[in-house]
C-alpha positions in Angstrom: -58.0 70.1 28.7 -56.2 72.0 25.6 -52.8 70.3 26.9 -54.6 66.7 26.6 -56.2 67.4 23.6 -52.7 69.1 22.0 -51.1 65.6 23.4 -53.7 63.5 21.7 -53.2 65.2 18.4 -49.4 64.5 18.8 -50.5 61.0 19.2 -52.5 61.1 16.5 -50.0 62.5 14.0 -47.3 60.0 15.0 -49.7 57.1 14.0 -50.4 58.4 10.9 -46.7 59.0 10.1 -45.7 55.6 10.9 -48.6 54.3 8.7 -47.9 56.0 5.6 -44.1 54.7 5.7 -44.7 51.2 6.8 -41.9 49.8 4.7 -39.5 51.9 6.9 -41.8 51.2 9.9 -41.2 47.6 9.5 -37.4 48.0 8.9 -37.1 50.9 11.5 -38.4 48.0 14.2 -36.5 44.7 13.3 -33.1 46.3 15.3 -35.2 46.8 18.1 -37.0 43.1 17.9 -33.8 41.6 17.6 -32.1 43.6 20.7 -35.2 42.9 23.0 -35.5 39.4 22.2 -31.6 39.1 22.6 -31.9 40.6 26.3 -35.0 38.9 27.7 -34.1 35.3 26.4 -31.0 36.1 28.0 -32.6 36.7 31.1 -35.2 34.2 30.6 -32.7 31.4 30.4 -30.7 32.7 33.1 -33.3 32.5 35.7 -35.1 29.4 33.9 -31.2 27.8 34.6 -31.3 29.2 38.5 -35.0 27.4 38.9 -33.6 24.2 37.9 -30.7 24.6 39.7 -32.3 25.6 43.3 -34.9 22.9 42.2 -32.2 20.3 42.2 -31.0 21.7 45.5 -34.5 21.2 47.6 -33.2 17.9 48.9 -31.2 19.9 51.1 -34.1 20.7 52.8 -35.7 24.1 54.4 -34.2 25.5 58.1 -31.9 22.6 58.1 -28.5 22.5 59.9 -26.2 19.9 59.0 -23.4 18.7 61.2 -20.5 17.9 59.0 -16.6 17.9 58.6 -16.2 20.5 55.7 -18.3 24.0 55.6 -20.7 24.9 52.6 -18.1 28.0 52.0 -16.1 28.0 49.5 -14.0 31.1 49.1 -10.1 31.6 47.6 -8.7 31.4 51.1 -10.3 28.2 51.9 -8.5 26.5 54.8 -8.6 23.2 53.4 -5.8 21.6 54.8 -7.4 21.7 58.6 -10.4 20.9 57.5 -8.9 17.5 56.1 -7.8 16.7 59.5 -11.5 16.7 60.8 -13.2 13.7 61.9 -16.4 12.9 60.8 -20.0 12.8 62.6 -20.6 9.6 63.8 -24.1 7.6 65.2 -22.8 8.0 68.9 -22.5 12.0 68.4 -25.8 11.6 66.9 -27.1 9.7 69.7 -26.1 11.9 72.4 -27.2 15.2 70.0 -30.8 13.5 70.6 -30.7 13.3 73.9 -29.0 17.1 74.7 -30.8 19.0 72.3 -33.4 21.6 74.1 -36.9 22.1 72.1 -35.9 24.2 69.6 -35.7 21.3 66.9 -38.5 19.3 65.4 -36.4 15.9 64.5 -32.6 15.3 64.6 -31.4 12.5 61.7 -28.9 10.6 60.8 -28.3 9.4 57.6 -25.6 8.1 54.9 -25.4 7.0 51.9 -23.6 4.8 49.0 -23.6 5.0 44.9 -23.1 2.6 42.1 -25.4 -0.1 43.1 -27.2 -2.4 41.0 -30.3 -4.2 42.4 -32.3 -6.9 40.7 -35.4 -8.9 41.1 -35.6 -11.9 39.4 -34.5 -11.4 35.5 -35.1 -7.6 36.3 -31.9 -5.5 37.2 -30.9 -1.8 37.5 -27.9 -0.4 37.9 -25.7 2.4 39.0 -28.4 3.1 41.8 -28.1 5.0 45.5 -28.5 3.0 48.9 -29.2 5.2 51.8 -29.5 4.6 54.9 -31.8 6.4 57.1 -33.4 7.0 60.6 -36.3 7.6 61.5 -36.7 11.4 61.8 -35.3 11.4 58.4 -38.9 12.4 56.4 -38.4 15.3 59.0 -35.6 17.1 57.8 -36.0 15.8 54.3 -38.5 15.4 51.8 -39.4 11.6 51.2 -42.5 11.9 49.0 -44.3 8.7 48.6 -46.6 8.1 46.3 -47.7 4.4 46.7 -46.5 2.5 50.1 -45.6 4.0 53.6 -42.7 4.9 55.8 -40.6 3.1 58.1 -42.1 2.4 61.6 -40.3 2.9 64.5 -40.6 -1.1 64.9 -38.4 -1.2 61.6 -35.7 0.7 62.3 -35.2 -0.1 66.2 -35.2 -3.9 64.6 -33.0 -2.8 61.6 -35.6 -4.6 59.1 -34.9 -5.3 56.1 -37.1 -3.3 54.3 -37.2 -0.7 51.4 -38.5 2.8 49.9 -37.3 2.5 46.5 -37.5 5.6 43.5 -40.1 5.6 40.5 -37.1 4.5 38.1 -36.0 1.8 40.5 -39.8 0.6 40.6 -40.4 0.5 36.9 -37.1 -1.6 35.8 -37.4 -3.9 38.7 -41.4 -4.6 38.4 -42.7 -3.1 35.5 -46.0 -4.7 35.2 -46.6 -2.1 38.7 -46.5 -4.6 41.3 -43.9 -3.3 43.7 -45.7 -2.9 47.2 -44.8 -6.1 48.8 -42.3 -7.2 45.9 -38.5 -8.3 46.8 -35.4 -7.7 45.6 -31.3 -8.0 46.0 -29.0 -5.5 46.7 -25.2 -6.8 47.4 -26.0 -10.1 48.1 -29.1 -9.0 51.1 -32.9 -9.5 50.1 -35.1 -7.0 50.6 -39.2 -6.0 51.1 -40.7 -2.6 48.9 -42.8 -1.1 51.6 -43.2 2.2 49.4 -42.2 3.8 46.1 -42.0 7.3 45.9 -42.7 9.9 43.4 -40.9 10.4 39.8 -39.2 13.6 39.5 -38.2 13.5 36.0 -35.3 15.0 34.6 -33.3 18.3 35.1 -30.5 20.0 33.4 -28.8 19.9 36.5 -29.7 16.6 38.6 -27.7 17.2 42.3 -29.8 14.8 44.5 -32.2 12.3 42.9 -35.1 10.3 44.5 -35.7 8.2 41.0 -32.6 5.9 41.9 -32.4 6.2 45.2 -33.3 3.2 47.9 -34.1 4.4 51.6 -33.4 1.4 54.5 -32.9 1.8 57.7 -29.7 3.2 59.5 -29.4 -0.3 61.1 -29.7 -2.7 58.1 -27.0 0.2 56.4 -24.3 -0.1 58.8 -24.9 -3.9 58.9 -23.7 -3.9 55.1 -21.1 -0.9 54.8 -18.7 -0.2 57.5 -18.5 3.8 58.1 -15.8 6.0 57.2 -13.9 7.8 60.1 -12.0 9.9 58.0 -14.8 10.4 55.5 -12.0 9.6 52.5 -12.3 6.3 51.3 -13.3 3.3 54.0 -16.8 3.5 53.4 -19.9 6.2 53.3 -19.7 8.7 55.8 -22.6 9.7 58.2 -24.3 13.7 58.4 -26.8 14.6 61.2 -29.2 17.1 60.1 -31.6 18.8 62.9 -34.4 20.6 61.6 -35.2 24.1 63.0 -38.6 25.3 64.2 -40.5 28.2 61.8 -39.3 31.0 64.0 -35.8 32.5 62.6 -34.7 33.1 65.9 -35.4 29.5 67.0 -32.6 28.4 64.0 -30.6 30.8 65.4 -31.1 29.8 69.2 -30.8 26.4 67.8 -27.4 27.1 66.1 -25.9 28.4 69.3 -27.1 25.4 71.1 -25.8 22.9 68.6 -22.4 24.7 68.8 -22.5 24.2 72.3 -23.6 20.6 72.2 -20.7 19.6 69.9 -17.9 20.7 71.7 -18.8 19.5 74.6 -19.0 16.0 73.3 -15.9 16.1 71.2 -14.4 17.5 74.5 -13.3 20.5 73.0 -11.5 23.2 75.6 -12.4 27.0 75.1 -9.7 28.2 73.1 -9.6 25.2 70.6 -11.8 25.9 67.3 -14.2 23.8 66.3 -13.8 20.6 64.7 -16.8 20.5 63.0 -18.7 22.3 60.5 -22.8 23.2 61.1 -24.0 24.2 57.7 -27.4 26.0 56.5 -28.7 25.8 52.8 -29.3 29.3 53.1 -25.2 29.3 52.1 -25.4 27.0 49.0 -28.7 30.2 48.2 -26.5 33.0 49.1 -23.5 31.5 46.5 -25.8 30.0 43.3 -27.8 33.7 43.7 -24.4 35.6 43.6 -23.3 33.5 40.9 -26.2 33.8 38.6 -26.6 37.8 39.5 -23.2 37.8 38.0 -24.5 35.6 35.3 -27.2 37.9 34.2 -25.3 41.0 34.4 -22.8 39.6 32.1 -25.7 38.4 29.9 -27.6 41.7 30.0 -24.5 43.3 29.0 -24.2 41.2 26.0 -27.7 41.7 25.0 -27.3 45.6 25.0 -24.8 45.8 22.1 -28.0 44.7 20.0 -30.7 46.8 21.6 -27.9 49.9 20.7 -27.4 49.1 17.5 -31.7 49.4 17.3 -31.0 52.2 18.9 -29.2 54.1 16.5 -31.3 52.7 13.5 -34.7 54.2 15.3 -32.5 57.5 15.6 -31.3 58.0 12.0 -35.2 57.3 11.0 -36.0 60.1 13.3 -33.4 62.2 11.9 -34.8 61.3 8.2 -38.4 61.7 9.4 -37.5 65.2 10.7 -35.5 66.6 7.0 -38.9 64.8 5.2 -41.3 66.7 6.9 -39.4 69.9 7.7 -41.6 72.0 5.6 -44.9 70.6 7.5 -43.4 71.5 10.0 -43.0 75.0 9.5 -47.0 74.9 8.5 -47.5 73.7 12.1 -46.0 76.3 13.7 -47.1 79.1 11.6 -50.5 77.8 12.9 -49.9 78.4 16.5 -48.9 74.9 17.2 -46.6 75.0 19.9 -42.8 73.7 20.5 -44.0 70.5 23.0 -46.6 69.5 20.5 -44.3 69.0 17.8 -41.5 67.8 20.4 -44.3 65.0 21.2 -45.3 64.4 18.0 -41.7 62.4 16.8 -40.7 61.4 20.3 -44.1 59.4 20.6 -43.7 58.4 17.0 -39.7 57.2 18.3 -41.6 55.5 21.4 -44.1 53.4 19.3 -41.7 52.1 17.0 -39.6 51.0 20.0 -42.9 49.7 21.8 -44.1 47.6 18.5 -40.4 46.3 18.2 -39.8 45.6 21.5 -43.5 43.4 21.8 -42.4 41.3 18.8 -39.3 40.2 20.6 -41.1 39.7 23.8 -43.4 37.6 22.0 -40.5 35.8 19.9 -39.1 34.6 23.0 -42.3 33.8 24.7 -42.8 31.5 21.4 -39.6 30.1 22.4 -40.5 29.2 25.8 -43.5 27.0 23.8 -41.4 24.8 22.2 -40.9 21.5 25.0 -37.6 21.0 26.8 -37.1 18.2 29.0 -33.9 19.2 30.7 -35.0 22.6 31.2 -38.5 24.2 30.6 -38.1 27.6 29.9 -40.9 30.4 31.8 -40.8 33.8 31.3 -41.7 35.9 34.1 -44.2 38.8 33.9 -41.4 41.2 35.3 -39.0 39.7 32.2 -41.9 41.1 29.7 -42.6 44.3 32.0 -39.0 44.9 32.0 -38.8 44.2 28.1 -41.5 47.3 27.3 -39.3 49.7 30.0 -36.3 49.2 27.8 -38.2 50.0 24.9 -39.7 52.8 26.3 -36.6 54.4 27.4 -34.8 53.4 24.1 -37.3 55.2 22.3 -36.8 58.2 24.4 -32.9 58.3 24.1 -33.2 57.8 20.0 -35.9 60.2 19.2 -35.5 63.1 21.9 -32.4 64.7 19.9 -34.8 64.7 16.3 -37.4 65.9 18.2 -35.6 68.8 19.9 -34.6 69.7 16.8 -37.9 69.8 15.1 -39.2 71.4 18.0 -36.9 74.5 17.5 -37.2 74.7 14.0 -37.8 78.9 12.6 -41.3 78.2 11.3 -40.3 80.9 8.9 -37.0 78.7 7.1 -39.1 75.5 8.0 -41.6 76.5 5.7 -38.5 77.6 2.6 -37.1 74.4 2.8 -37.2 71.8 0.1 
């Protein structure tokens, strides 16, 4: 009880010291402000950026494996050169991968697609627009979120219709008075019937994959306007196949295995030859964008500490001031009975709240920051990014004030009380 109450006390006399020099207070904390708020926008930006980015990347869907010619990896020894050789998936592989698949996939699709289009309706054009070709399991392994309309029926692809799902920014420059459900239009030279319009996404610092231009038809009515690459340079769009894994881990892994399996055997592959082919997870595009941004914020953090140590030093030559102004009550203490810990608390708490107060008004800087509207990329701050703000403090105000306070702590009450 006498501990707590000798720790209160300490508490108590920090305050008041902090109080009756508020000038230096005020001037003691701006070091620390400006160090904290340097490090947690850094971080706050830094994961803001890797949101937007893995945002931009949910097209490629969740326990997806892709069939393709070149791998997700990138490294420094990247094989490139036999990978170039490769030929591409093509809607017969995807055909018989339907048919020899076991049960541990919920949808197997085939899809490709083509840029720089430019549809109109009537006086209404848009330009520079995606055509993609689909089939039908497509909404499986991908997200195809419609807000007005429906999907293809199996009637519509089998028949290769010539029918549409066309993006929010298609939908408002080709019928803008909202009156695209059952609305035509033209895309190289072959007309064609809204049956859906999907969601607007808006706009992202980093835009990968978006639905606002895009145009989903079926596979059919695609292939009867492109012819497909075979090479996958040049010739025409290329096809992927995408199978999409059950929940179970295991299953994708099972599922993997299988696919591997499946694809040599039709590309008649003997047991020594490597594979042709590349089968690629999202969970590798992940891995590398949160490698890439660890290395991001380390570098950042980095940065950011050069300011918090230059508050620092500042809160420790206040300490060391505080300590030579109040020497001689000091002395007074002690000769009282007060004992080394009590005074040793007394300026590190009074160290720790000017790093506390400091460090809170560059939290809240940046949280006023993260206020102001951004269209490309909203800024959030995370309640570990604030939690992790205070801990720095904290522990800067424990490096900067526990030398002073040592100090004071062993002061000779006797030549403590002499001094001037």
């Amino acid at each position: 009880m006498l501990n707590l109450r000798l720790t209160l006390e300490s508490f108590l006399f920090a305050w008041d010291a902090l109080k009756s020099n508020l000038l230096r207070t005020v001037l003691s904390l701006l070091g620390v402000t400006v160090g904290i708020f340097a490090i947690i926008a850094v971080f706050t930006i830094v994961d803001s950026l890797e949101a937007n980015v893995r945002s931009s990347l949910d097209f490629v869907g969740d326990k997806i494996i892709y069939v393709s010619k070149w791998p997700f990896a990138f490294d420094s020894d990247f094989p490139w050169w036999k990978y170039f050789q490769r030929p591409v998936p093509t809607p017969r592989e995807y055909q018989q991968l339907r048919r020899q698949l076991g049960p541990n996939n919920k949808g197997i699709a085939l899809f490709a697609a083509n840029s720089g289009n430019t549809f109109k309706a009537g006086s209404n054009s848009v330009a520079d627009c995606v055509l993609q070709g689909v089939s039908y399991d497509f909404r499986v392994v991908s997200n195809v979120p419609i807000k007005e309309g429906r999907y293809f029926t199996v009637q519509e692809m089998d028949a290769a219709r010539p029918v549409a799902i066309i993006g929010a920014t298609i939908a408002e420059n080709l019928f803008p008075h909202g009156n695209a459900l059952g609305s035509q239009f033209k895309a190289r030279g072959q007309t064609f019937t809204v049956i859906g319009v999907m969601e607007k996404e808006g706009k992202k610092l980093i835009t990968i994959s978006s639905n606002d231009a895009n145009c989903i038809i079926p596979f059919g009515m695609f292939t009867k306007m492109f012819a497909l690459s075979t090479t996958g340079f040049g010739g025409g769009p290329s096809a992927t196949i995408a199978v999409k894994g059950r929940d179970e881990d295991v299953g994708l892994l099972d599922l993997e295995y299988e696919m591997r399996g499946v694809m040599r055997n039709i590309r008649g592959l003997k047991p020594r030859e490597e594979d042709n082919f590349a089968l690629n997870r999202p969970e590798m595009i992940a891995s590398a964008v949160g490698k890439l941004f660890s290395v991001i914020g380390l570098v950042g953090g980095v940065i950011g500490s050069f300011a918090i140590l230059v508050g620092g030093f500042g809160i420790a030559n206040i300490m060391f001031v505080s300590v030579r102004e109040r020497t001689n009550i000091i002395g007074i203490q002690k000769s009282l009975g007060a004992k080394n810990f009590f005074i040793l608390f007394q300026f590190l708490f009074e160290a720790v709240f000017l790093c506390l107060i400091g460090g809170a008004a560059g939290i809240f800087l940046v949280w006023l920051v993260t206020l102001i509207p951004q269209d490309a990329l909203p800024l959030t701050m995370s309640a570990a990014r604030v939690v992790l703000g205070l801990l720095i403090s904290v522990g800067i105000g424990i490096i900067a004030g526990i030398v002073p306070a040592v100090l004071a702590a062993n002061l000779d009450p006797v030549i403590a009380i002499r001094a001037k």
